[in-house]
C-alpha positions as CSV (number, residue, x, y, z in Angstrom):
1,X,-23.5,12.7,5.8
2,X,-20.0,12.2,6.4
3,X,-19.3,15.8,7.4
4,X,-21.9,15.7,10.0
5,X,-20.6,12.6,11.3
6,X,-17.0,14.1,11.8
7,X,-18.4,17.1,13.2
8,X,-20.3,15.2,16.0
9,X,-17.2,13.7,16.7
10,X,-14.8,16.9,17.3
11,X,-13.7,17.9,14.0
12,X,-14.3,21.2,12.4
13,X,-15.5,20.6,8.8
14,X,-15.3,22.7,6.3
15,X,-17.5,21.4,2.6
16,X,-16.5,23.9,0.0
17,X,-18.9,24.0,-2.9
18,X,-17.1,22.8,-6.2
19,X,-17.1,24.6,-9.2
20,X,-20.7,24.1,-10.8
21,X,-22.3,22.4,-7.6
22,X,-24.5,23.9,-5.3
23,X,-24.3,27.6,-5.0
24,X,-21.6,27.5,-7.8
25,X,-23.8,26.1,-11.2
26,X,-23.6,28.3,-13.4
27,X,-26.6,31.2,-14.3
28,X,-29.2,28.9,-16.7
29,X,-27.0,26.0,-16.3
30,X,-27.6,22.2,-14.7
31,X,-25.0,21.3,-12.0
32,X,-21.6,19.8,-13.3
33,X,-22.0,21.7,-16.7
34,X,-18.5,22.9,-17.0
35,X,-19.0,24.7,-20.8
36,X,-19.0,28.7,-19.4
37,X,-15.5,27.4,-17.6
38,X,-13.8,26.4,-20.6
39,X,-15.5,29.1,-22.8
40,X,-14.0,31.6,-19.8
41,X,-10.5,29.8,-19.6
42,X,-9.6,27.4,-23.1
43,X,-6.3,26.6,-21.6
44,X,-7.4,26.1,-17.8
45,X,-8.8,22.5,-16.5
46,X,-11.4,22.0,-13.7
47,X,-9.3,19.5,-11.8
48,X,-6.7,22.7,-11.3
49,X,-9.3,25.0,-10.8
50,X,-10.0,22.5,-8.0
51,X,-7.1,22.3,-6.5
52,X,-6.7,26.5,-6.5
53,X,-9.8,26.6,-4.5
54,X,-9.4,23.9,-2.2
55,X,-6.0,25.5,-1.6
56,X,-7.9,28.6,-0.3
57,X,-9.9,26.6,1.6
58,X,-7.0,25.4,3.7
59,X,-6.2,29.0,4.3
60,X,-9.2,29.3,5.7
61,X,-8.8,26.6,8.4
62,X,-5.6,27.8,8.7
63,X,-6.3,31.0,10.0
64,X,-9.1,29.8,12.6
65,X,-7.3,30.0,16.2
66,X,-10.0,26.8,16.9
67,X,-8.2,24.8,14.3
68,X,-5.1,22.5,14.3
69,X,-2.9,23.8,11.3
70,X,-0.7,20.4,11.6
71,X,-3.5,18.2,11.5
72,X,-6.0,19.0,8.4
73,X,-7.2,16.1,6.6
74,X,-9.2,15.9,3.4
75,X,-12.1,13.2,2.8
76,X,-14.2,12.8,-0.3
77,X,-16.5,10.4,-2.1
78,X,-16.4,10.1,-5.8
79,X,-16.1,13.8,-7.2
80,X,-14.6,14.6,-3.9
81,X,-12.8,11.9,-3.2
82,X,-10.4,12.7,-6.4
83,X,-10.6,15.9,-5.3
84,X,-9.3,15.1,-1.9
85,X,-6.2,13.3,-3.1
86,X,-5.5,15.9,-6.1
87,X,-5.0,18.2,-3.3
88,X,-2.8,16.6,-1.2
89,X,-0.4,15.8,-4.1
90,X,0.1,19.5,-4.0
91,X,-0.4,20.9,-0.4
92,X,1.7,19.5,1.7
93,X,-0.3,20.7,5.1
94,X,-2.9,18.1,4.3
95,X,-2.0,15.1,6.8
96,X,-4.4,12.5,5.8
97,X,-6.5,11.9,3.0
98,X,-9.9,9.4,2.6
99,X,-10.8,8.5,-0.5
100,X,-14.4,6.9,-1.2
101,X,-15.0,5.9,-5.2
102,X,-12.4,8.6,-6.2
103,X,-9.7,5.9,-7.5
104,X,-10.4,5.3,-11.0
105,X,-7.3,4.0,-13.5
106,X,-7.4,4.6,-17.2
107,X,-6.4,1.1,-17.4
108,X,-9.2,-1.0,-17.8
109,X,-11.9,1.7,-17.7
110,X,-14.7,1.1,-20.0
111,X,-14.9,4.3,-20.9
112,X,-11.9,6.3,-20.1
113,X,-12.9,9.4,-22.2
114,X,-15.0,10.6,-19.2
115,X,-12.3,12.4,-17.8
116,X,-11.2,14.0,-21.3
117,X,-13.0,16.8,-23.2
118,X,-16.8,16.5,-23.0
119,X,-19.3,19.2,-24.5
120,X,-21.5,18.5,-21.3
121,X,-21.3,17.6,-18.6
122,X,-18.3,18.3,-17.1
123,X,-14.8,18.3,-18.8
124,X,-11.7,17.2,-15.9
125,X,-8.5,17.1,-17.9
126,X,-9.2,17.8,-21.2
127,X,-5.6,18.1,-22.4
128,X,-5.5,14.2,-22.7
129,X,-8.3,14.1,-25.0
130,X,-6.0,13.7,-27.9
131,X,-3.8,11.1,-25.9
132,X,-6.7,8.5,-25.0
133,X,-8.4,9.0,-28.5
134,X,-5.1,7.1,-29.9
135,X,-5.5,4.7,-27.2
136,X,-2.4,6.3,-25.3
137,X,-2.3,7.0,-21.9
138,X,0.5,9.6,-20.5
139,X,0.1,9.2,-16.8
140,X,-2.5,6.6,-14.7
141,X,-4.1,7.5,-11.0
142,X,-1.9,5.8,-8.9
143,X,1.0,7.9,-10.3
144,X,-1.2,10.9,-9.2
145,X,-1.7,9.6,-5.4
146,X,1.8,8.9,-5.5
147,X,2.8,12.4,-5.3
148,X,1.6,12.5,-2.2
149,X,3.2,9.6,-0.5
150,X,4.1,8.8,2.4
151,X,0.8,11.3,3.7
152,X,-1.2,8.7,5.2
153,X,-4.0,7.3,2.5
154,X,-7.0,5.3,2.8
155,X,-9.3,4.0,-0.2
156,X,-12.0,2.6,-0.9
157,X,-13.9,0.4,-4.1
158,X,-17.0,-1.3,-4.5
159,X,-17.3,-4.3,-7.2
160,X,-20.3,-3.3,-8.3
161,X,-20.1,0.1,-9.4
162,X,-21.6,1.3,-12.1
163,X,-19.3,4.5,-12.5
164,X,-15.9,2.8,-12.2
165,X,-16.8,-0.8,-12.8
166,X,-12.8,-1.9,-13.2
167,X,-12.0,-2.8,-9.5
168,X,-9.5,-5.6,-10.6
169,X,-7.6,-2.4,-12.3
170,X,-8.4,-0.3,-9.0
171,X,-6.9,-3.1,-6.9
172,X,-3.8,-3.5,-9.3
173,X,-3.0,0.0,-8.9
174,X,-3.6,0.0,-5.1
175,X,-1.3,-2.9,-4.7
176,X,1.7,-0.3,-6.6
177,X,0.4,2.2,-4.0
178,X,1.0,-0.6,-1.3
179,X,4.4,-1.5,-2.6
180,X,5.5,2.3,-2.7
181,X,4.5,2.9,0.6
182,X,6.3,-0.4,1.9
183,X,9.2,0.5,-0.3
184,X,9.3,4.3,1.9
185,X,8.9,2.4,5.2
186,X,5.8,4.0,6.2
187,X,3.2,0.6,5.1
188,X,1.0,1.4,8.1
189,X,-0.2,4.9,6.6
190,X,-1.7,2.9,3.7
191,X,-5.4,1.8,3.9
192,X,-7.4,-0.1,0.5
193,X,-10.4,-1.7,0.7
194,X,-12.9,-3.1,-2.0
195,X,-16.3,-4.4,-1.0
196,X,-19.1,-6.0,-2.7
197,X,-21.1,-2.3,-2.8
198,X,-21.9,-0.3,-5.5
199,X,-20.8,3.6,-5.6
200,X,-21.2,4.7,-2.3
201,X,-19.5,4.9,1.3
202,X,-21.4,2.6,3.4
203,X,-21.4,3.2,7.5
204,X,-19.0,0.3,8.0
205,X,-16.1,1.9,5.8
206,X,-17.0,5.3,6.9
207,X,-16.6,4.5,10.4
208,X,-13.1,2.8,9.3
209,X,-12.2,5.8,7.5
210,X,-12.9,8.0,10.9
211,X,-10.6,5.8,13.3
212,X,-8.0,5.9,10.2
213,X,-8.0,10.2,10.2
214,X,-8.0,9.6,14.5
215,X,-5.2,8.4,14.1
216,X,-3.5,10.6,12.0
217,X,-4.6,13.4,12.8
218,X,-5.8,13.5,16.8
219,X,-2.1,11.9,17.2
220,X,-0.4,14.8,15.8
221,X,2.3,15.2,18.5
222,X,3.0,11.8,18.0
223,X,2.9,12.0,14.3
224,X,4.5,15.2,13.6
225,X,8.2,13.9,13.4
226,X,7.5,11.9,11.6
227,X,6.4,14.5,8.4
């Protein structure tokens, strides 16, 4: 929906298929079974095979003489949204990122193990298996959308979600974000908002989301000294 929306406003879109979605499940597979990945590559993790292809993907825009190469955004919602800013933490020609239901702290999750070693369906980091088991956590999400700081960032929660039902967790670690972005002088690039919804990006945020990536991105003259 939200790639339509974006295009009927002037944007070229590009909506890579992830790794075990759409075209990409895997031959007598369901979608989001990760098992022939891991079976394929024991030492790899989805979340870098992610990042590799989404990488490729901004080649792709990149070498499209239609397409700004100073103002590429990335927008997701849940799976994509974590996606979005997992990216950004590494490319650095990503210059705004929306995040719908991608923020999810270990801290205060119900059930953190979702993001560790799973036999189905999908396994995201499973490296930290062995940390969470012992109740041990090496690293928490807004430490991972801080690597991207000062790009601008937007976010959004709902308090009645039933994948990541911690909000008050979600806003404590938006409020570090907040600080950081404060603390590097650039608080106006930094967007959080939780709602009452469950886990999805209704019209209202979307349509605050768009005006937030206009801003950033259609203003990149204005923005560009700035990066």
């Amino acid at each position: 929906m939200y790639a339509n929306e974006l295009v009927q406003r002037g944007y070229v879109v590009l909506v890579p298929d992830a790794l075990t979605a759409v075209e990409r499940v895997y031959p007598g597979k369901a979608a989001f079974n990760s098992e022939p990945f891991y079976e394929q590559h024991p030492a790899w993790s989805t979340v870098s095979k992610n990042i590799t292809d989404h990488i490729q993907g901004v080649d792709v825009l990149c070498s499209l003489d239609y397409v700004n190469p100073l103002a590429i955004g990335a927008i997701g919602h849940s799976f994509g949204a974590y996606n979005a800013y997992f990216l950004v933490g590494i490319d650095s020609r990503i210059k705004a990122v929306v995040s719908s239901w991608g923020f999810s702290p270990f801290t205060g999750d119900p059930h953190p193990e979702h993001w560790t070693f799973r036999s189905y369906p999908y396994t995201h980091i499973p490296k930290i298996s062995a940390d969470l088991a012992q109740d041990q956590i090496p690293f928490d999400f807004h430490e991972i959308v801080a690597l991207s700081a000062p790009v601008p960032f937007f976010s959004y929660a709902g308090q009645e979600d039933h994948i990541f039902p911690h909000w008050k967790s979600i806003g404590e670690g938006m409020l570090e974000l907040k600080k950081l972005y404060r603390w590097l002088g650039k608080e106006s690039r930094f967007q959080s908002w939780i709602g009452a919804g469950g886990h999805d990006f209704p019209e209202e945020i979307r349509m605050l989301a768009y005006l937030f990536l206009d801003r950033w991105l259609r203003n990149d003259r204005e923005n560009e000294s700035e990066y």
